[in-house]
C-alpha positions as CSV (number, residue, x, y, z in Angstrom):
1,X,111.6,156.3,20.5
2,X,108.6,157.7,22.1
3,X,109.6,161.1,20.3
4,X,110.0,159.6,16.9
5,X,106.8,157.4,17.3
6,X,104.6,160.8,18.0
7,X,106.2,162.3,15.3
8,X,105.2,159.7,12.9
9,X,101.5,159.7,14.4
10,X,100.8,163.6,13.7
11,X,102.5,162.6,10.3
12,X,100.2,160.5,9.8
13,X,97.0,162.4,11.0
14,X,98.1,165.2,9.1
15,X,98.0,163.5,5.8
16,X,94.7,161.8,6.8
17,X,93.0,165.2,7.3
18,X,94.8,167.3,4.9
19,X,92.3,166.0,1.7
20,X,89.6,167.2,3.7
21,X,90.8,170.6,4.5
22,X,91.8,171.0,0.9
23,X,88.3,170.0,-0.2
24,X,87.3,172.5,2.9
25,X,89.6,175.2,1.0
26,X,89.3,175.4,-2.2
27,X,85.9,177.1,-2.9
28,X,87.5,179.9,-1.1
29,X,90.7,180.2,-2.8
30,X,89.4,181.5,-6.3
31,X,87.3,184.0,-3.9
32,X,90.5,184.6,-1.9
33,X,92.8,185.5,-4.8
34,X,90.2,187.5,-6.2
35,X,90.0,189.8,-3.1
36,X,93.9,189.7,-2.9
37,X,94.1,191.3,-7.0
38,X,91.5,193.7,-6.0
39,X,93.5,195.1,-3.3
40,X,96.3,194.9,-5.8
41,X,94.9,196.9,-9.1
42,X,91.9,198.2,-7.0
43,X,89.4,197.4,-9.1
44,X,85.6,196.6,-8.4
45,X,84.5,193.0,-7.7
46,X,81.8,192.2,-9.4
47,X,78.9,191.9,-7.0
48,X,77.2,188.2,-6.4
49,X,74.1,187.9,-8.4
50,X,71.7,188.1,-5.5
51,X,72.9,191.7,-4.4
52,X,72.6,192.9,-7.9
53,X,68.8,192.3,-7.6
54,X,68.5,194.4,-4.5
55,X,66.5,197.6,-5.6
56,X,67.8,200.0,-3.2
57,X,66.2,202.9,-4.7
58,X,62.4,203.3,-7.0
59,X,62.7,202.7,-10.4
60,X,60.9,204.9,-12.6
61,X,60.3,204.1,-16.3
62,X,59.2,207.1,-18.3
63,X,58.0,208.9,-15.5
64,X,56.1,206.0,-14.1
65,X,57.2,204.3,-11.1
66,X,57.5,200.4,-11.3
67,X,55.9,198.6,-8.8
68,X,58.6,196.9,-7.5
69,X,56.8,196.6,-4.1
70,X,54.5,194.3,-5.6
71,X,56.2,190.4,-5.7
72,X,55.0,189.4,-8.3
73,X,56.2,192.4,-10.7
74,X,59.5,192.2,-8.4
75,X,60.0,188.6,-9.4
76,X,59.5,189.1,-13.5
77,X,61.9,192.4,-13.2
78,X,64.5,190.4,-11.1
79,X,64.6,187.2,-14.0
80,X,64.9,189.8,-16.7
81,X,68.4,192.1,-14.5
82,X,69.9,188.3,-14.1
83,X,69.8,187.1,-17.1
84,X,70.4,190.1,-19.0
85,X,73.4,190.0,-16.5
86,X,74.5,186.3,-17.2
87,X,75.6,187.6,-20.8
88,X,78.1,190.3,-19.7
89,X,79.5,190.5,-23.3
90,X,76.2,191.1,-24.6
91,X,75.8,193.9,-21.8
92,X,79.2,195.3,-22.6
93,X,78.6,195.8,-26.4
94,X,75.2,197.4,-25.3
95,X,77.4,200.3,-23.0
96,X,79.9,200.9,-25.8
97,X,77.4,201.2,-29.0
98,X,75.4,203.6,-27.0
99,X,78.3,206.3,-26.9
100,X,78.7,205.8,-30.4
101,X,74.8,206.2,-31.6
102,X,72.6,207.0,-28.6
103,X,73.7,211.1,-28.4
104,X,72.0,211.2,-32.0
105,X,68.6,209.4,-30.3
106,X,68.2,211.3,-27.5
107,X,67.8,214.2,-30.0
108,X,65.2,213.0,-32.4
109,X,63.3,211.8,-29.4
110,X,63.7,214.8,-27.3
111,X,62.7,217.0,-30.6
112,X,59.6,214.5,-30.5
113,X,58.7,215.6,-27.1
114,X,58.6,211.8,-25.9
115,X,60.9,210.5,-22.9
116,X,64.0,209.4,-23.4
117,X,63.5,206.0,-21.6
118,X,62.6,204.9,-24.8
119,X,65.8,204.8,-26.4
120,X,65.9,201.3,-24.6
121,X,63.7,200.1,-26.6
122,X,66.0,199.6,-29.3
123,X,68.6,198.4,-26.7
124,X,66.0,195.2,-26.6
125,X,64.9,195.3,-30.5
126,X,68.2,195.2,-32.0
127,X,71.1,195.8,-29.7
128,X,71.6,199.0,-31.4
129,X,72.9,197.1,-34.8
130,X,71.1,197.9,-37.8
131,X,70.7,194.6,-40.0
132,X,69.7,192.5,-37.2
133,X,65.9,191.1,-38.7
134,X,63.9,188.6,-36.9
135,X,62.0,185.8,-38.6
136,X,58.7,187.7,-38.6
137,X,60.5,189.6,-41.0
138,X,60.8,193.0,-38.6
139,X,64.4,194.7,-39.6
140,X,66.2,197.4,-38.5
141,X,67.3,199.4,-35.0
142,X,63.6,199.4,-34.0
143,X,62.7,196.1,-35.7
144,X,60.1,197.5,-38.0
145,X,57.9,195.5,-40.0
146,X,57.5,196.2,-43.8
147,X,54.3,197.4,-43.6
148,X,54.7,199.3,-40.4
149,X,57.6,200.8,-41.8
150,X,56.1,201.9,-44.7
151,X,53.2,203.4,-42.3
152,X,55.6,205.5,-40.8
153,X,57.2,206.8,-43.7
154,X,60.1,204.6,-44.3
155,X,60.7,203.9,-47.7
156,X,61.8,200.1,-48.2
157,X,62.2,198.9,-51.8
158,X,65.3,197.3,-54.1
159,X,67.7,199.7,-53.2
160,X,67.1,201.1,-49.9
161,X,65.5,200.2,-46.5
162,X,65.4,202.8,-44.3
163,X,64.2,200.7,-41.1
164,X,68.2,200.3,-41.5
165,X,68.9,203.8,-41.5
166,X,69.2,205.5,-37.9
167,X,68.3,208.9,-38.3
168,X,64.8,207.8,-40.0
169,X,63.8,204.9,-38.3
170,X,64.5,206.6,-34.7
171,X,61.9,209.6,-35.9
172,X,59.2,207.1,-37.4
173,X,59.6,204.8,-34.2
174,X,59.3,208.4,-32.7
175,X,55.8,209.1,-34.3
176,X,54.4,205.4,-33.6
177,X,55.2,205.5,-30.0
178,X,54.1,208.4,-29.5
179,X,50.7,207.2,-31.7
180,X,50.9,204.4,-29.1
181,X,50.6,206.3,-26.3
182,X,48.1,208.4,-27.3
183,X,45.7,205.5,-27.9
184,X,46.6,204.1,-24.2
185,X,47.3,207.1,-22.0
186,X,50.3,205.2,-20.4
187,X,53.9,204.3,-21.3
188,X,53.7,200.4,-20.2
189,X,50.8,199.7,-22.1
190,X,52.3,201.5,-25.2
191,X,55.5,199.7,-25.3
192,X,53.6,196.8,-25.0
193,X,51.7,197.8,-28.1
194,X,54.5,198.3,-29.7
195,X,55.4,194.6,-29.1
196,X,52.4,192.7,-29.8
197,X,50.4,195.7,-31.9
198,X,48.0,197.8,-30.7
199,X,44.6,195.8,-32.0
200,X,45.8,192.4,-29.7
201,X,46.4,194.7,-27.0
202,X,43.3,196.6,-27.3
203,X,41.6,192.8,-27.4
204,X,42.9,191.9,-24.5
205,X,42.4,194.7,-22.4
206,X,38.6,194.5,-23.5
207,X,38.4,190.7,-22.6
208,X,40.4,190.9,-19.4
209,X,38.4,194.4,-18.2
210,X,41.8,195.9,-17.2
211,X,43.8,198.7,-17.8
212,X,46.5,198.0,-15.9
213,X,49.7,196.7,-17.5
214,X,50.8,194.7,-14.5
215,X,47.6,192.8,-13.9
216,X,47.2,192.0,-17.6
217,X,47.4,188.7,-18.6
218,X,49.2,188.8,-22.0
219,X,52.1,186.2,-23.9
220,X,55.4,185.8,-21.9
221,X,56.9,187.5,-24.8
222,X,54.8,190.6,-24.9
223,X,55.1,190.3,-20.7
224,X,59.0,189.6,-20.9
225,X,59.5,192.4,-23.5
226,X,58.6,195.3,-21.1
227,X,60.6,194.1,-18.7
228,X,63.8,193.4,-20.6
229,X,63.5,197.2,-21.3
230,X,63.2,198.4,-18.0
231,X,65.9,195.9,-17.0
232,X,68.3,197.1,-19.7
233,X,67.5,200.8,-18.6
234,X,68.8,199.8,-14.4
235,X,71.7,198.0,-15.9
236,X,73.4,200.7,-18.0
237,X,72.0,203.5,-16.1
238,X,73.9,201.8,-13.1
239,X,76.3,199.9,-15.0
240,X,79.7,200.5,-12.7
241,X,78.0,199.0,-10.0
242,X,77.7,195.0,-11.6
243,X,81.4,195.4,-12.2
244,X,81.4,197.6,-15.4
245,X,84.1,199.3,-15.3
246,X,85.4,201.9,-18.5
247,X,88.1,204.1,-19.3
248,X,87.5,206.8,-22.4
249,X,89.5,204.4,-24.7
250,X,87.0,202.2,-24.0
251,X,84.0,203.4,-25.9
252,X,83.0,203.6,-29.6
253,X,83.6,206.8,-30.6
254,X,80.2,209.1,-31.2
255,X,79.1,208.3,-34.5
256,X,80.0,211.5,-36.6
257,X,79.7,212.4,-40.4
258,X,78.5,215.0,-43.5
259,X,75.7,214.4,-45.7
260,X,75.4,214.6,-49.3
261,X,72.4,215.0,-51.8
262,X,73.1,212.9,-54.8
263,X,70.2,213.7,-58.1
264,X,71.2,211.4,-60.8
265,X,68.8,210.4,-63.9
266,X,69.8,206.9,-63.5
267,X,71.4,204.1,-60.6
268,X,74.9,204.8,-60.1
269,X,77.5,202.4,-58.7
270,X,78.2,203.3,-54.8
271,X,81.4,203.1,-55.5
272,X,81.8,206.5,-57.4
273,X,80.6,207.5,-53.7
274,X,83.3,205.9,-52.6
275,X,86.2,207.0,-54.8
276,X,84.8,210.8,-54.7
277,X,85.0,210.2,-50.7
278,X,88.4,208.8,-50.9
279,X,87.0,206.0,-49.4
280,X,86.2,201.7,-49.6
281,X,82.9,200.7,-50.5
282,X,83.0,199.1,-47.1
283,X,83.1,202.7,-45.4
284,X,80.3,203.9,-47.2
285,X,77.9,200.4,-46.9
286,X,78.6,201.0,-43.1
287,X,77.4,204.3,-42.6
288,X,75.0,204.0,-44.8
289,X,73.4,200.4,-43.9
290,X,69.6,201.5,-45.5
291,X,72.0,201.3,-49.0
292,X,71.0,197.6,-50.2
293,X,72.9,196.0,-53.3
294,X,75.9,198.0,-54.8
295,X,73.9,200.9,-56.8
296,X,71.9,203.9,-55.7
297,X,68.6,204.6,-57.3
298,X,67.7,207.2,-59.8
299,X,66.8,210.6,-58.4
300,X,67.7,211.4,-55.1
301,X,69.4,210.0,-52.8
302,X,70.9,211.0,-49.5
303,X,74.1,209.6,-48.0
304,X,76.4,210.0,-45.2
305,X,80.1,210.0,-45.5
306,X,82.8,210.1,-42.6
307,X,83.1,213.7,-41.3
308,X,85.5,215.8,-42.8
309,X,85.7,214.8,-46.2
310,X,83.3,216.5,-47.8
311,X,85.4,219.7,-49.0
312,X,86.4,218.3,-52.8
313,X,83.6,215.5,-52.9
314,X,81.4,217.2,-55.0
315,X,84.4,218.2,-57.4
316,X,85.5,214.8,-57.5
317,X,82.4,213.2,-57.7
318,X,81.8,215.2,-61.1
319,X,84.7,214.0,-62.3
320,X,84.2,209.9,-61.7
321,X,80.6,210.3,-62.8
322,X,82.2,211.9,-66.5
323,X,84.7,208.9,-66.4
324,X,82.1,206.1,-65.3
325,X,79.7,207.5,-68.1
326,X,82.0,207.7,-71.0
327,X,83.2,204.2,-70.0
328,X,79.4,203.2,-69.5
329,X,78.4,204.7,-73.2
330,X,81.6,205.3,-74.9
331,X,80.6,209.4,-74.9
332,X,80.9,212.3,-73.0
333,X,79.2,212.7,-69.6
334,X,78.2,216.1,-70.2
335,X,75.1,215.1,-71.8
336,X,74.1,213.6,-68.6
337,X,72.2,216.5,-65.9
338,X,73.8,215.6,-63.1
339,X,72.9,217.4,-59.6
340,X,75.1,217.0,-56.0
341,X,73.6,219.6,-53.8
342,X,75.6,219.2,-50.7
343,X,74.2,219.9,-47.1
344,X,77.6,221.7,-46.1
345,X,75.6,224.6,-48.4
346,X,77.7,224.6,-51.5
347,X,74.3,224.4,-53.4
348,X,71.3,225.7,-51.6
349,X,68.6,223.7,-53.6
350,X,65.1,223.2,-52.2
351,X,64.4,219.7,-50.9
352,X,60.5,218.8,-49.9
353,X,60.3,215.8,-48.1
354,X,57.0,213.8,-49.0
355,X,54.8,213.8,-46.1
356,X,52.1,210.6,-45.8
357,X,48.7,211.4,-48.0
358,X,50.8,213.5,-50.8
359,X,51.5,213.4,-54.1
360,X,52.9,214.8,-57.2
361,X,50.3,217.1,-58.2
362,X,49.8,218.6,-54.6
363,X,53.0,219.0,-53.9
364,X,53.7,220.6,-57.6
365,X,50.5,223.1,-56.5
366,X,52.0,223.7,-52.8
367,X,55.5,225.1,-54.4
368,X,53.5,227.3,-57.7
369,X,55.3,225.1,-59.9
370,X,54.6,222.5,-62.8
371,X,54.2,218.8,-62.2
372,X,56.5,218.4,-65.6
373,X,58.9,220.5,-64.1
374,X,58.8,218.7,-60.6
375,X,58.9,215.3,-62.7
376,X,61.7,216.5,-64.6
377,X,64.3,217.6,-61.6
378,X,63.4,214.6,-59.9
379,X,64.0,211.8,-62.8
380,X,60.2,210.5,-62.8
381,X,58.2,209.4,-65.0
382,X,54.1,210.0,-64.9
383,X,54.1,205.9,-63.5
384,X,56.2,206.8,-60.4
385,X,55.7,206.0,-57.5
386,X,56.4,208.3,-54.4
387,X,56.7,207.4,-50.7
388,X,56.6,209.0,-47.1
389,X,60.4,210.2,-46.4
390,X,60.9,210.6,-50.2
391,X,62.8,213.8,-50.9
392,X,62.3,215.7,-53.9
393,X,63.9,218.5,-55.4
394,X,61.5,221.8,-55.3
395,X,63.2,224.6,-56.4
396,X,62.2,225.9,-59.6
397,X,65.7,228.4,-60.3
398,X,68.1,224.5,-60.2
């Protein structure tokens, strides 16, 4: 009986001290299985928050090291890694869009001489997507105003905006950084510039008698800004070490294609683009996301298709144009001049691209040849209007 009546007490203080050990247990048993499919699959844990903030090595940011000594600047740079880090998607997307478009920036920004720090500047503008626009109106990769835009040499009208457009945006972002930083000698204050403009900055710096960025006191935005950049640049820059972990499947694919010259007299429907491509309309709208609306402009216009298509596009193209234009005026399309000079060098014809502070006449005088002729390759009229980034056709012999 003795036997049996110890039996039922342990019994019984097991089951009054089992809740508590489960309570006792079960933070540790997500952590527990987590180790155990690690060992299993071998795959990195992601590190706790607290070690991911522990700067083992200087940071440098366009040459400059950050002062990540200093508390405070330790403090802003450590909010900007953890909560840049508390959106992994967002940090995911940002890896696998750079191997699709950031081979093409660190070419335009290493043909401007700048460093190529800055392409993270984009990273924080835009999340390298090109229609994201913010409600003070900026658009594009490098969220450019209108009127910076236009500054710069983007042209931005009813059919094109060309903050969207990669190639030229990069270069005029290119140009105004590098304007930027001439004005301010150093690549903090420049960025910062490029956040809250150059005269506030300027202000500020006046006001405050500093001209250090890290003792300025500026708006938590402008503040912020710089270091979501330099946050973004540790992140990807050290990306397998949060737990970022990618096979070559994985990324987007470099973003690859041929472009084509189209001179038309009057706005054509993309989607002779499209059929001449072999193409949707979809395809071309996405690699050409400056196109607005579902027509190009008269005169000349310069579009990328996916690469390898382009060996009958210019063929084919002819051919839809004659069809869409009989359709269109119920005659022949050989009455329409039609012009496709093709960059693959089917047709070698002279383009000038309109540089800021030119026009018509000057650039008519600079190639020894007529304004009317210059009017007439390009479709325009004498009330024309020209922009920076414009391209025109030149050569005298087309």
């Amino acid at each position: 009986m003795e036997i049996k009546e110890r039996q039922i007490n342990i019994c019984i203080h097991i089951c009054h001290v089992l809740p508590f050990l489960i309570l006792f247990f079960l933070p540790v048993l997500p952590s527990f299985a987590e180790q155990l499919h690690h060992l299993d699959s071998q795959e990195p844990l992601v590190p706790s928050l607290v070690e991911s903030i522990r700067f083992s090595k200087p940071l440098f940011f366009c040459g400059s090291k950050i002062k990540t000594d200093e508390q405070s600047v330790r403090e802003r740079l450590e909010k900007e890694v953890l909560l840049a880090l508390w959106d992994r998607p967002q940090v995911i997307l940002w890896l696998k869009r750079a191997s699709k478009f950031f081979p093409h920036m660190e070419e335009i920004i290493r043909q401007a001489g700048l460093p190529d720090d800055l392409k993270y500047v984009a990273v924080i503008e835009s999340g390298l997507r090109p229609h994201v626009s913010s409600h003070k109106g900026a658009v594009g990769y490098w969220q450019f105003l209108r009127s910076t835009g236009r500054m710069y040499g983007l042209k931005i009208n009813a059919h094109v905006d060309e903050r969207r457009d990669l190639f030229k945006s990069t270069k005029s972002a290119c140009r105004y950084l590098k304007e930027l930083n001439r004005q301010f000698d150093d690549w903090f204050l420049a960025v910062a510039a490029y956040n809250m403009g150059a005269r506030g900055l300027k202000n500020q710096i006046k006001i405050q008698e500093s001209y250090d960025f890290y003792s300025l006191y500026l708006s938590e935005e402008t503040q912020r800004y710089v270091f979501k950049i330099i946050a973004a640049k540790y992140i990807m820059e050290n990306f397998s070490k949060f737990g970022f972990v990618f096979s070559r499947e994985d990324y987007y694919p470099l973003f690859k294609f041929d472009r084509i010259t189209i001179n038309s007299p009057r706005e054509l429907p993309i989607t002779l683009v499209a059929k001449a491509a072999g193409v949707s309309f979809k395809t071309v709208k996405d690699y050409n996301p400056h196109l607005r609306g579902y027509k190009l402009d008269r005169g000349v216009s310069s579009i990328l298709i996916p690469k390898g298509l382009l060996g009958h596009f210019e063929e084919n193209f002819k051919e839809y144009y004659g069809k869409w234009l009989a359709s269109k005026n119920g005659r022949s399309g050989k009455q329409d001049r039609l012009k496709v000079p093709l960059d693959a060098g089917i047709h070698d014809t002279r383009i000038h691209k309109v540089r800021s502070g030119e026009n018509l006449a000057l650039i008519a005088k600079k190639y020894n040849i007529r304004l009317s002729s210059l009017m007439k390759w390009n479709n325009l009229s004498s009330g024309s209007t020209i922009y920076p980034g414009d391209k025109l056709i030149v050569d005298q012999n087309r």
